[in-house]
Structure formats: C-alpha cells, structure tokens
C-alpha positions as CSV (number, residue, x, y, z in Angstrom):
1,X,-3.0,70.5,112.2
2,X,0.2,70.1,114.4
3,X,3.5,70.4,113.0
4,X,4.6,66.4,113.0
5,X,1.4,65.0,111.9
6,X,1.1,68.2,108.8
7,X,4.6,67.9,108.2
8,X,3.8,63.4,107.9
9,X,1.0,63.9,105.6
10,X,2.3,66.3,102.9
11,X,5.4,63.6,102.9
12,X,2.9,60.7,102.9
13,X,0.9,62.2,99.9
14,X,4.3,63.0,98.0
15,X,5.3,59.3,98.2
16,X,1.9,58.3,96.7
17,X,2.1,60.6,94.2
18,X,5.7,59.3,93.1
19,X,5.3,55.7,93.8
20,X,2.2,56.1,91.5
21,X,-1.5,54.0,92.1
22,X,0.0,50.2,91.3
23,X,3.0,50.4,93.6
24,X,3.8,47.8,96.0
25,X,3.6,48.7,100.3
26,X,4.4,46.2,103.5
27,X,0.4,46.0,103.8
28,X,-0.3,42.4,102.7
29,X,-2.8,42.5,99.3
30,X,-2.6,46.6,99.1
31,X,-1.2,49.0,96.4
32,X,-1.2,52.6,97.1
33,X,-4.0,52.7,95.8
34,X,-5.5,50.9,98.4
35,X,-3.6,52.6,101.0
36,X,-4.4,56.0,100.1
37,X,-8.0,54.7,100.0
38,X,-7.7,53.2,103.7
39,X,-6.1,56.8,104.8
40,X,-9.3,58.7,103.2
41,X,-11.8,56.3,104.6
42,X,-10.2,56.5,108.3
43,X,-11.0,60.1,108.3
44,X,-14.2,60.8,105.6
45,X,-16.2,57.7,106.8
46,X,-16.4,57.2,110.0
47,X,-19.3,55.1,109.9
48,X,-17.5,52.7,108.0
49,X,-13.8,53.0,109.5
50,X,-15.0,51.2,112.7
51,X,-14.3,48.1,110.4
52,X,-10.9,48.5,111.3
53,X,-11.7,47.2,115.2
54,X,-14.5,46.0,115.0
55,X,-14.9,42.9,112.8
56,X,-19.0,42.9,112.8
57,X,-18.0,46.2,110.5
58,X,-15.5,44.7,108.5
59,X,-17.8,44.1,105.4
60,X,-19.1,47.5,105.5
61,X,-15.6,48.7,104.9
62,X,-14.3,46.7,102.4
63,X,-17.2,48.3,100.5
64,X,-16.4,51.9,101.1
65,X,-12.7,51.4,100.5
66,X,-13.6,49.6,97.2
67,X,-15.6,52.8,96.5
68,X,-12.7,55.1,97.3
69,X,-9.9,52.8,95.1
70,X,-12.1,53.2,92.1
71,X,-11.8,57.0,92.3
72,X,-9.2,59.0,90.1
73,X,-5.8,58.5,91.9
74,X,-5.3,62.1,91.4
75,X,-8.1,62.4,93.6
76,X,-7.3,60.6,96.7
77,X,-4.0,62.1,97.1
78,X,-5.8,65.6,97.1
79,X,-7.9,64.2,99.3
80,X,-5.2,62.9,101.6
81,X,-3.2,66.6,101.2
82,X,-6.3,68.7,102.1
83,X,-7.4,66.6,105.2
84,X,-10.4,65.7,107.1
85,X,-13.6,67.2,107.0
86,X,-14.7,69.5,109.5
87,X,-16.9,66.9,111.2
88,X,-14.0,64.5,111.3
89,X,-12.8,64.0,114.5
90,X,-9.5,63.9,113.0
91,X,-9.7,68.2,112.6
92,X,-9.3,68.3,116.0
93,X,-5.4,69.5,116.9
94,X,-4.9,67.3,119.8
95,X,-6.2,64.2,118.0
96,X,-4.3,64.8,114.9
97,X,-1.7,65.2,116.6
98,X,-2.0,62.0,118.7
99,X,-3.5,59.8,115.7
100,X,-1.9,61.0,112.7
101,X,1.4,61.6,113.4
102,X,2.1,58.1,113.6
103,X,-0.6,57.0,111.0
104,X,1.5,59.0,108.1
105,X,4.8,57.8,109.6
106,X,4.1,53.9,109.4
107,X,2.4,54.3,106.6
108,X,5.0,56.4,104.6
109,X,7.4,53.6,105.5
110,X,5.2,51.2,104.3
111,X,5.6,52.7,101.1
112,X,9.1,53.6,101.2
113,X,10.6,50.1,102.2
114,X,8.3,47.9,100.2
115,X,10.5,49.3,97.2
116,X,14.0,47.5,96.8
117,X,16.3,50.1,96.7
118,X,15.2,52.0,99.7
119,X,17.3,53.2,102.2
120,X,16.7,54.8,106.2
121,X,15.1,58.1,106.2
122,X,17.2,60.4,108.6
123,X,14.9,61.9,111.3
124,X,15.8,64.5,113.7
125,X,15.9,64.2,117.8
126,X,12.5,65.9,118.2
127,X,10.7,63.7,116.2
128,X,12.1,60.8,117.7
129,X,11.1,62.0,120.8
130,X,7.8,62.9,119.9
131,X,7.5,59.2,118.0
132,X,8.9,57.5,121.7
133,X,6.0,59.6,123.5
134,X,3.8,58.0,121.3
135,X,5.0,54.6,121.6
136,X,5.3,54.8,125.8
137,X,1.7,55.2,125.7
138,X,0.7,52.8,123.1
139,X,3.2,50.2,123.9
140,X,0.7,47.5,125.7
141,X,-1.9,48.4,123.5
142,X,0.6,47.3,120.5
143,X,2.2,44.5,122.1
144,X,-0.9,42.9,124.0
145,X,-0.8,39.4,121.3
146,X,3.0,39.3,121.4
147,X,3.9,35.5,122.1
148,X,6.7,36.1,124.6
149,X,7.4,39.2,127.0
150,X,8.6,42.5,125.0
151,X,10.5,45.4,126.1
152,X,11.5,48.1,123.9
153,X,14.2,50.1,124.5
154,X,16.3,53.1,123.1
155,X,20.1,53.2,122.4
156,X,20.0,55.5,125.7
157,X,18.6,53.4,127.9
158,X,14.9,54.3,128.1
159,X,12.7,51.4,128.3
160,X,8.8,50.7,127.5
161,X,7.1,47.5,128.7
162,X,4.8,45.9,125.4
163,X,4.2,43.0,127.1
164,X,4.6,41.3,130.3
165,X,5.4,37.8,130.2
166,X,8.6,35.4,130.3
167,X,11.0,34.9,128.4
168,X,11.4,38.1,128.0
169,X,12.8,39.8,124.6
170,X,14.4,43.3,124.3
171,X,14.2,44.6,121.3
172,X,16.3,47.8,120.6
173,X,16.6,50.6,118.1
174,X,15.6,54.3,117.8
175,X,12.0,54.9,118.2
176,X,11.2,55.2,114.7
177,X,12.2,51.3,114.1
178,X,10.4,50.5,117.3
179,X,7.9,52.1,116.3
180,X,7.7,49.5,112.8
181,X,8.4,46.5,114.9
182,X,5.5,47.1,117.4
183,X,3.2,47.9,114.4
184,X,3.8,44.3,112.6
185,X,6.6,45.6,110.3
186,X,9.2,43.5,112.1
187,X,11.3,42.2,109.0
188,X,12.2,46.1,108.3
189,X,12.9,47.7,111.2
190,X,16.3,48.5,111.8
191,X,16.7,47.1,115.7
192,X,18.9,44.3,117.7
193,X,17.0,41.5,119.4
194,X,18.2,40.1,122.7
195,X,16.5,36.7,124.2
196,X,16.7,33.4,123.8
197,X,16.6,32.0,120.0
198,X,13.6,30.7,120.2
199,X,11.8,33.7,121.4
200,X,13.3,35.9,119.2
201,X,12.0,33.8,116.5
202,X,8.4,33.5,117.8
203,X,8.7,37.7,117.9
204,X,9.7,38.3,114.2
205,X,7.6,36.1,112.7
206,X,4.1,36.5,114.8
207,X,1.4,38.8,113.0
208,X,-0.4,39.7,116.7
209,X,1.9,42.6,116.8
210,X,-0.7,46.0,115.9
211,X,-3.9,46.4,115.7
C-alpha cells in the first residue's frame, strides 16, 4: 500500500476503535458500525459493492453490509487494518493509492466531526497536494448534480472546474475542506463561499454533491 492511503487507514481504524461501534458519523442513518461495515464490503465483496453505483444492486448490498454489522466490532476494524484480499482490486498500489486515500480521509472525518467537540486536523503541504491532485481529477465527476456552476479554488490561487454552469459559485478553502464540500459534507467544511445569495444557498444545502 502507498504511504497516504496506509498512513489513512491505520488512522481510520484508530478512530473506530475509539469512537467505539454505536458512535454517531456525517453519513445519514450509519454508526461506525455501519461504516466500518461499508469500508469492508467496498473491498471483500465486490460482487455486492457495485450497489454503491448501480441502484439494480442496491438490495444485494444492503444484505451484505447487514451481514458484515452483525460481526464482532473487534472484527471489522481488523479487517479494515489488515486490508483487502489479494483478489481485491483494491491490493493493487496504484488503485489504492488513487481510491483509498481519499476513501479513509472523508471517511475519518466523517467520524471525527459528527462528534461535538471536534476540532481541524492539521495536515501537512504534501498531503494537501496529493488530496488537490485527487480532487483536479475528480472534480466534474463530484460536482456533475451541483445546482449552479462550481469552482473550487485554493487559498493560492489554483482553480478546479466542478461544474460548468451560471451563476457561478467559488467556493474556497484548502483542499482537505474542498475535498468535504464536493463529497456532500458541505455544513463542515471549513471554506468561504462567493456568489450570489441565492446560489450559495442552493450549494450548501443540495445532496447531488458525491456519488
């Protein structure tokens, strides 16, 4: 595994083991429980994860992932430590690297600031370049349902197109909170909105942001 997305995980399963199995996270209806089962059942069943695109699938998942949850919570987090399979596709270096990196970031947030009395986690220059490579190429994919134009842009300057369209609204912050914004988690990511009112409202509150 690469550095950033090893580095991601082991962080990931140390939140879920601290948070413990009936803590709260930013996914709507999930505990960590039901996180850590969704991680496990990305990379362990692939014949079911498809669920996650493709909604035909959906129902096939929901099972799975209700087979996972009822396994000892002790269990899934070793499961989550040790990693994928060999036959995962997720083994793979350059897909781990691409996939997962990201996958344990958002969803280590999405443990993190579901809890009250959480505060920013302090990430160095190279990550955040690594997480603004990331987002340059995912950008459109991210932003395609957005409900007015979206640019993304870092306190230097650099700019990503999510969606083309007018009004246009910038939305700016390091690339770790642009990163939470694109991926749904708008009402915690630490960025400044510019646009009209309107807009801007539209932005925060639409759930077509993600997959």
């Amino acid at each position: 595994m690469s550095t950033h997305a090893k580095r991601e995980r082991l962080l990931f399963a140390d939140l879920l083991e601290t948070a413990g199995p009936d803590a709260p996270t930013l996914c709507e209806g999930w505990t960590t429980r039901d996180l850590a089962a969704h991680v496990v059942v990305r990379e362990r069943r692939p014949d079911a994860a498809g669920g996650i695109l493709i909604k035909q699938l959906a129902s096939r998942l929901d099972r799975v992932m209700e087979e996972f949850a009822a396994k000892p919570y002790e269990e899934l987090i070793q499961l989550v430590r040790t990693g994928p399979p060999r036959f995962s596709p997720f083994s793979l270096k350059q897909i781990d690297e691409a996939s997962n990196t990201i996958e344990f970031y958002v969803h280590s947030e999405d443990i993190r600031r579901a809890q009250p009395d959480w505060s920013p986690r302090e990430l160095d220059h190279v990550f955040q370049d690594a997480l603004w490579s990331r987002l340059e190429r995912t950008a459109r994919l991210m932003g395609r349902g957005a409900p007015t134009g979206l640019v993304l842009r870092r306190p230097d300057g650099q700019t990503a197109v999510a969606h083309r369209g007018a009004p246009v609204v910038t939305v700016t912050g390091e690339p770790s909170e642009l990163l939470l914004f694109l991926y749904g988690r708008q009402q915690v990511a630490d960025v400044e909105l510019e646009g009209e009112k309107d807009s801007i409202a539209k932005l925060h509150e639409t759930k077509q942001l993600g997959i």
